[in-house]
C-alpha positions as CSV (number, residue, x, y, z in Angstrom):
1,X,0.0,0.0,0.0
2,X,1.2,3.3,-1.2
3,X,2.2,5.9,1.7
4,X,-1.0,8.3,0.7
5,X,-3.7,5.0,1.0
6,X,-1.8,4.4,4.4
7,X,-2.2,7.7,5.4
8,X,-6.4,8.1,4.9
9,X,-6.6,4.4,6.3
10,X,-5.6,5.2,9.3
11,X,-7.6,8.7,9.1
12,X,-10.7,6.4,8.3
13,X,-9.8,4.3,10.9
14,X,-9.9,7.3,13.6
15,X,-12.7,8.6,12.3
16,X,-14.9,5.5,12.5
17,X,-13.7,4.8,16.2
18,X,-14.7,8.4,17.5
19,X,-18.3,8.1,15.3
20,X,-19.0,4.5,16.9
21,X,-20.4,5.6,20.5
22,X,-22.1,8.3,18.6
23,X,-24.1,5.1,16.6
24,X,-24.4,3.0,19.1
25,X,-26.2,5.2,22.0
26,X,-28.6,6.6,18.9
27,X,-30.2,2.9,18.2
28,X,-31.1,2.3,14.6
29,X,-35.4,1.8,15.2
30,X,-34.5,-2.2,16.6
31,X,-37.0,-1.4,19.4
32,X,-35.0,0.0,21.8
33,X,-36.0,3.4,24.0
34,X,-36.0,6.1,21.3
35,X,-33.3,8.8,21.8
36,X,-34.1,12.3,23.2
37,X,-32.4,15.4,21.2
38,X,-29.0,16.1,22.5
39,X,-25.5,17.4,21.6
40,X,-22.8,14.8,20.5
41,X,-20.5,14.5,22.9
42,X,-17.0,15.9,22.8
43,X,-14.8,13.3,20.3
44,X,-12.2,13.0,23.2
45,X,-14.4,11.2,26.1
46,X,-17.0,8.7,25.8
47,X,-20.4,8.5,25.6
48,X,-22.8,6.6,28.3
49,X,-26.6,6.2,27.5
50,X,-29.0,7.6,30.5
51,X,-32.5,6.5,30.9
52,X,-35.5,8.9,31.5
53,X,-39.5,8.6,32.0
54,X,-41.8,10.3,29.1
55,X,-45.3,11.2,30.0
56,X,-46.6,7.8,28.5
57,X,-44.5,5.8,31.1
58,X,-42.0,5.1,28.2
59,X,-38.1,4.6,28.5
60,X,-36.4,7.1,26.6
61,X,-32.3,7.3,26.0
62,X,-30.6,10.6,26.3
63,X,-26.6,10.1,25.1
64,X,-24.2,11.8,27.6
65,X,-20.7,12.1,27.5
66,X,-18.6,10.4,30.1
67,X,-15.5,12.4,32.1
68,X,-12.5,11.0,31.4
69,X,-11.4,8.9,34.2
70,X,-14.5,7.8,35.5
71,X,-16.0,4.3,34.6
72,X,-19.2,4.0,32.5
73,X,-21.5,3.2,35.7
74,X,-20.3,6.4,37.6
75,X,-20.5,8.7,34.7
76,X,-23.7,7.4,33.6
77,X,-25.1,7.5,37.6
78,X,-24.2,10.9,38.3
79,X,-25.5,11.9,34.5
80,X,-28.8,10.5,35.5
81,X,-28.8,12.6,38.6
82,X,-28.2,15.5,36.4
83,X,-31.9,15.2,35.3
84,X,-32.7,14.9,32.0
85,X,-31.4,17.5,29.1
86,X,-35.2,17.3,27.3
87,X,-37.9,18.8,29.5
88,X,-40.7,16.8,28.5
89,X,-39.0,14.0,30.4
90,X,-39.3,13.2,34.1
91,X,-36.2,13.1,36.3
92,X,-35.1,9.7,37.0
93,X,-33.8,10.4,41.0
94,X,-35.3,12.5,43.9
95,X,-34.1,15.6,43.7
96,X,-30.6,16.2,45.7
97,X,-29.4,12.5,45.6
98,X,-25.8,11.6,45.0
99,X,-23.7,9.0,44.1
100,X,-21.1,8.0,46.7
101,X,-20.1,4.8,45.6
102,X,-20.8,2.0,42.6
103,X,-18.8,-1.0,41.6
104,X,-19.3,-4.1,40.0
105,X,-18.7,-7.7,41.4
106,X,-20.1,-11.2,40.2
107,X,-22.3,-10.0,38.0
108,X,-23.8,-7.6,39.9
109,X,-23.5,-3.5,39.5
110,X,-24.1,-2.0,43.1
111,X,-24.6,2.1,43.7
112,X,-24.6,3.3,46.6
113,X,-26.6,6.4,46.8
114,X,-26.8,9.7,49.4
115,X,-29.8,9.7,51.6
116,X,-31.7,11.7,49.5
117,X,-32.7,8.9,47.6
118,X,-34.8,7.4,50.3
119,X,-36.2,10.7,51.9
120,X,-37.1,11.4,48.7
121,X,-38.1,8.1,47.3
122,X,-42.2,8.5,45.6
123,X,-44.9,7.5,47.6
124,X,-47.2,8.2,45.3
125,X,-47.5,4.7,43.6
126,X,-46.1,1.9,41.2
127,X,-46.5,4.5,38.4
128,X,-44.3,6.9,40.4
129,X,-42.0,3.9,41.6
130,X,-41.3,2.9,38.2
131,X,-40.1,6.1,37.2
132,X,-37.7,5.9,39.8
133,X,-36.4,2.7,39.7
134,X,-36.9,2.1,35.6
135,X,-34.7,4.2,34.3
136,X,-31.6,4.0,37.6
137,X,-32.1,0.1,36.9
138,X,-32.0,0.3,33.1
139,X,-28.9,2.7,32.7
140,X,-26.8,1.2,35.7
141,X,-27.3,-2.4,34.1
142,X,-26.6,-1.5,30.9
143,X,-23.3,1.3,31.5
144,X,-22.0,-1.8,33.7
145,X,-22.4,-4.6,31.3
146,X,-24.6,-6.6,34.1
147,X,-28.3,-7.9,34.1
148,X,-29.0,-7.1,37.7
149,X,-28.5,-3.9,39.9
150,X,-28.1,-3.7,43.8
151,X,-29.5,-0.3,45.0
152,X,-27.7,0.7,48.7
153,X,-28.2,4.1,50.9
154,X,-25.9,5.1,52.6
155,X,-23.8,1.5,52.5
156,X,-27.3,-0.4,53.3
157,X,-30.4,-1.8,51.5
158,X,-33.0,1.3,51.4
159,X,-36.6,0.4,52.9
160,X,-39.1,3.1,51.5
161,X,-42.4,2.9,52.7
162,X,-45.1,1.2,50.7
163,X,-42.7,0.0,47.6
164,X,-43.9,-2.6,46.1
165,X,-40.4,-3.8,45.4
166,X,-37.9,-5.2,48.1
167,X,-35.1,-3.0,47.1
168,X,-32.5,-5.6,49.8
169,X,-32.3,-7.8,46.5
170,X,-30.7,-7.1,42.8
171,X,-33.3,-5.9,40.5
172,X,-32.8,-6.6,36.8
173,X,-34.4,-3.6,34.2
174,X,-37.2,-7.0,33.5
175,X,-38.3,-6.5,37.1
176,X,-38.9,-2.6,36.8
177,X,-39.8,-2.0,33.7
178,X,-41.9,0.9,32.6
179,X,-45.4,0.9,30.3
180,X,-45.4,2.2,27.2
């Protein structure tokens, strides 16, 4: 190969590895969550794939781009804490709640979250619940590469009143997932 095709193979090469996250977190209409609106993310950093509530109860995918440095599960954690950049969506965690710890070990993604997650936690129903737990289940599973997702506060199991889910056990996105 001649010095010149060298030269724009590896410039094609580049260019496809910075584009690929770019594909990936905006689906291609194979039934998963449709993708909100968003900026791309800088080229330099990559992208994790949050998961908000639409009015209809629906799961839908806003692309964020992940700090340098920080694994996939804590960028994508404290992005969904963020809120979500489209305000026709509803934000995934109470209002004030942090991440202060996540990890992944046999299988299993674990966050541990501030104590504004259970203070805060809905009372208001499964509907409510789901919006809650859907979308912190869904984008924790899938920026760790797990299928199930162990929810602490504060370094233990929360125990919100009236949830219908017992929140001491891994929950997989199957076990929370939203209508729509």
């Amino acid at each position: 190969m001649s010095r010149p095709s060298l030269a724009r193979a590896a410039a094609l090469a580049v260019l496809a590895a910075l584009l690929a996250p770019l594909a990936t977190a905006c689906g291609g209409g194979d039934g998963a969550p449709a993708t909100a609106g968003t900026t791309a993310p800088p080229a330099t950093g990559a992208t994790v794939t949050v998961y908000f509530v639409d009015d209809a109860g629906g799961l839908v995918a806003e692309p964020r781009p992940a700090p340098l440095g920080e694994s996939p599960l804590e960028a994508a954690v404290r992005a969904l804490a963020e809120g979500p950049s489209d305000p026709a969506l509803v934000p995934a965690l109470p209002p004030g709640t942090r991440l202060l710890g996540a990890g992944v070990a046999g299988g299993v993604a674990t966050l541990d979250l501030s104590r504004e997650f259970e203070s805060g936690y809905p009372s208001a129903g499964s509907a409510a619940e789901l919006a809650v737990l859907g979308p912190l289940v869904r984008t924790a599973s899938e920026a760790a590469g797990t299928e199930r997702v162990r929810i602490l506060v504060e370094g233990r199991a929360p125990a919100p009143p009236d949830s219908q889910f017992d929140l001491s056990q891994p929950l997989s996105p199957g076990d929370v997932a939203a209508a729509g």
